[in-house]
N, C-alpha and C positions, 0 to 999 in steps of 0.2 A: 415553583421549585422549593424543596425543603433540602438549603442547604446542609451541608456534613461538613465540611471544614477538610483541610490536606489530613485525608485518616490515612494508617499504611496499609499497603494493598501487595499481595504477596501470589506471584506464579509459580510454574516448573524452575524456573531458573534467573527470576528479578525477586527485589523487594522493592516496592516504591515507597519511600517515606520523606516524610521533610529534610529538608536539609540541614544542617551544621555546620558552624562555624568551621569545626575541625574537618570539614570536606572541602577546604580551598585548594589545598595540596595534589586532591585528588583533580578536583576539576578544573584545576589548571595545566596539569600534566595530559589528564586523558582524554578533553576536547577542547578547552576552551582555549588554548593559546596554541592551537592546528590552525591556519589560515584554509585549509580546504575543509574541515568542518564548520567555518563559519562564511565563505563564501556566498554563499547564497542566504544569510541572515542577514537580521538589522541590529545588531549588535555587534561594534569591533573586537577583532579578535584581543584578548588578555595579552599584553604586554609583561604583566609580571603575576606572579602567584600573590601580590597585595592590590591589584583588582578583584581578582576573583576575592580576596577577602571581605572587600569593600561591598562586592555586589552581593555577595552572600549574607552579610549584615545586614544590610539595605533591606532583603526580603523577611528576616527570623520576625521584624514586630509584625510582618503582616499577617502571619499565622493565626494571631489574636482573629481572624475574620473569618466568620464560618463562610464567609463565599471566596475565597482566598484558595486555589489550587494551584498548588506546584510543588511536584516530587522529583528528587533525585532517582534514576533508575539505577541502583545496586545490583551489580552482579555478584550471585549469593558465592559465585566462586572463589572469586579474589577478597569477598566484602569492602569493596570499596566502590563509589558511584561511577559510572560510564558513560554518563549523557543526564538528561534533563526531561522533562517534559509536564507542558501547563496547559491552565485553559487562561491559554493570554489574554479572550475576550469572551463577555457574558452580556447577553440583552434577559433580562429575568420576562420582558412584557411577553416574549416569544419563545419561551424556553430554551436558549441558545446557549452553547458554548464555543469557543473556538478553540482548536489544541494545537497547539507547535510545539517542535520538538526536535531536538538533536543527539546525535551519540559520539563517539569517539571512533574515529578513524579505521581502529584496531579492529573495533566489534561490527565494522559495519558487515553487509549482506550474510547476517546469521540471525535475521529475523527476531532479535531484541525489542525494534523498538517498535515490529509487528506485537511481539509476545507485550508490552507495554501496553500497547494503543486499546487493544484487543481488552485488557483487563478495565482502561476508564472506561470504556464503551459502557462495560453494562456497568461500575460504582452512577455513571451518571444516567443510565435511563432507569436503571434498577432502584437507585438509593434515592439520588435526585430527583429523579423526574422530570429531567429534560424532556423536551420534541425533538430539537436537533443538533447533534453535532456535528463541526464542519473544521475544514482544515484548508490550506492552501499550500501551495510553494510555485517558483519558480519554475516554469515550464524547459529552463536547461536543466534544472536538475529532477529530469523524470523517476530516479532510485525512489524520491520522498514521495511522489505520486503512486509509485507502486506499494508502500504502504498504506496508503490510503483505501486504494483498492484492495489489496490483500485482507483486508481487515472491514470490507464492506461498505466501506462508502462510494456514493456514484458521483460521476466527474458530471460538474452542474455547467460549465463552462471556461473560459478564460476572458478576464477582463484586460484591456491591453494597457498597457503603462499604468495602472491602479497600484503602483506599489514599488518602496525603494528599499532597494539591499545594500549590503558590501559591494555588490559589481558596480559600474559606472552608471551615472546616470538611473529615470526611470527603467521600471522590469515590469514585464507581466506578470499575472497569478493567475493559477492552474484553482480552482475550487472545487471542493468535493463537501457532499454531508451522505448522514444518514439519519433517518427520520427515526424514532420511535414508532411508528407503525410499521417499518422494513422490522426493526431488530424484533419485535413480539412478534413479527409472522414467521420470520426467521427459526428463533427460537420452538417456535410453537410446533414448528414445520421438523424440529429435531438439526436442521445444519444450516448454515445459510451457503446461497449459491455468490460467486463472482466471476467476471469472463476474466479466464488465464490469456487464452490467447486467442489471434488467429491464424489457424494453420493452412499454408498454401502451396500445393502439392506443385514442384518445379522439372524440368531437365535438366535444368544448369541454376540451382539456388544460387550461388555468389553473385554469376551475371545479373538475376533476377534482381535481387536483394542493392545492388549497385547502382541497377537503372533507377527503382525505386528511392534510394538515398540520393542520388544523384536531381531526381525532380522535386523531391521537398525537403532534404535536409535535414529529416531525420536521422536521430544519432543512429550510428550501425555496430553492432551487437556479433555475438556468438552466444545463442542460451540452448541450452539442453544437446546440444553441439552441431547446431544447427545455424545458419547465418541470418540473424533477424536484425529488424530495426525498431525502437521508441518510437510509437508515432509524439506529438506534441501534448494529449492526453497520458501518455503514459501506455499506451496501448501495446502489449509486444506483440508483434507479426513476425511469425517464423518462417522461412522458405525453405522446406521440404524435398529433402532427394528423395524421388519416384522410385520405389522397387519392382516397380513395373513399366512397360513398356511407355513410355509417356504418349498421350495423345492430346495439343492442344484443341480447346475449346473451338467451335467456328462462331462468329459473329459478322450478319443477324442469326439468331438459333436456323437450324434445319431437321427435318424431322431425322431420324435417324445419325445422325453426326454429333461427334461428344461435344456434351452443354459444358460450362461453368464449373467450377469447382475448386471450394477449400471446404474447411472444416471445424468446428469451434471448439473449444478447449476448455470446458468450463472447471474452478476450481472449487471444492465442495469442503464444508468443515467434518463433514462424519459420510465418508464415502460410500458405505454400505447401504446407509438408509436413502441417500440421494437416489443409488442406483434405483431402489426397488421404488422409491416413489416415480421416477423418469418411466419406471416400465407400467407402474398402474395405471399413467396419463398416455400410453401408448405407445412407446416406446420396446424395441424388442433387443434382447441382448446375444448376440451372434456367440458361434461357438468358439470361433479363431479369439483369442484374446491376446497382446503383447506387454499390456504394461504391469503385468506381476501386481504387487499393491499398491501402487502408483496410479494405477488410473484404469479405468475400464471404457472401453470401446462399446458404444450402443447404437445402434440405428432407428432416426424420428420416424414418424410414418409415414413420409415421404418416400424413405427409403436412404436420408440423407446419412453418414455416419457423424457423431459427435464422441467427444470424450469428457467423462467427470474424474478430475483428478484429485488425488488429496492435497491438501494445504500443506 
């Protein structure tokens, strides 16, 4: 790896840069002394805005270290920081980073710390020259997993009790990476692909969705206005009202009688080119379309239907 040091790193709408003394104020108001933005950390929540001053000192001499990463994430609107995000851990013999991260309560599910993650991805496979980045959290708090995915990394497993937070006791972690051969095929490929969902066409979604929380305890949802659940991966499963006449599946299969059936959800970074490459690999794009520019409806060769939707 050829370190670069905390350089700042600028999107649509963050700035990442080192931090400053003169950022206690902010990052003690806007996350760090929230007890539910730190819940699921290993770091106690700020008791007074001269912690965070203490801990923000603590880090300024490390900057001297070109392998030293951590930015404040600046929202360019307010100009003041909103959350955090580092590479807590580094193995250089395996080109490895790990990233954790957190934001402020206010700003959460407006895909900030997607739009964050999403810019180290490529300063460290681009500039650095990582293999792998990887991330974990806490499998109750599935929200941090869905950045991960959002953002391209694949869920490698959960270790169980490998890990302690603010909640009691040992926790699980949820782990995800992405390789540096995902991100250049990705890239090369024009978008990268990630599974959004999966969709599963019901009579009665609530009851569905109920039985189904009901036997593993998945948290249960309403996304896209539909009644879904988190499975433990982070996975969202939606359960779908039928605008057709519903026919359940028979099992064992019979010839003639309706088979199985959901349908995948995939989310694409540049949707136009996904479609056309899903149709050069065989893929056919029917004439009924519903999701406007949001997502397009194709059918595999099977005949099965799928959707690629935008990010």
């Amino acid at each position: 790896m050829t370190h670069k040091g905390t350089v700042t790193l600028e999107t649509e709408r963050l700035i990442l840069r080192r931090f400053e003394l003169s950022d206690a104020d902010a990052m003690f108001n806007n996350w760090a002394s929230d007890g539910e933005v730190t819940k699921f950390l290993t770091w106690p929540t700020h008791s007074d805005v001269s912690v965070s001053k203490a801990v923000i000192d603590s880090w300024l001499p490390l900057y001297e270290n070109l392998n030293h990463y951590s930015w404040a994430i600046v929202l360019k609107e307010i100009g003041e920081p909103i959350g955090s995000i580092a590479a807590v851990k580094q193995q250089d013999d395996i080109k490895m980073v790990h990233i954790g991260y957190c934001i402020g309560q206010k700003w959460w599910k407006q895909d900030y710390t997607s739009e964050a993650l999403v810019v180290l991805i490529r300063f460290f496979f681009e500039d650095v020259g990582v293999n792998r980045i990887e991330s974990r959290h806490d499998p109750r708090n599935p929200n941090s997993g869905k950045v991960m995915l959002k953002c391209g990394l694949k869920y490698e497993g959960t270790l169980r009790q490998s890990d302690i937070n603010n909640q009691s006791g040992f926790c699980d972690a949820a782990y995800y990476a992405i390789l540096a051969e995902d991100y250049f095929s990705g890239k090369q490929a024009g978008f990268l692909f990630s599974i959004g969902d999966i969709s599963i066409d019901c009579r009665n979604p609530d009851l569905t969705r109920d039985f189904y929380h009901a036997l593993t305890g998945w948290e249960k949802r309403v996304m896209y206005g539909c009644p879904a659940l988190i499975a433990e991966n982070c996975l969202v499963i939606l359960f779908m009202q039928c605008d057709f006449n519903y026919i359940p599946p028979v099992w064992p299969e019979e010839s003639g009688k309706q088979q199985k059936q959901m349908h995948f959800n995939f989310q694409v970074s540049d949707l136009p080119a996904a479609v056309e490459e899903a149709i050069k690999l065989g893929a056919t794009k029917p004439q009924s379309q519903y999701g406007g520019d949001h997502f397009v409806t194709l059918i595999d060769p099977e005949g099965h239907p799928f959707c690629l939707c935008r990010k």
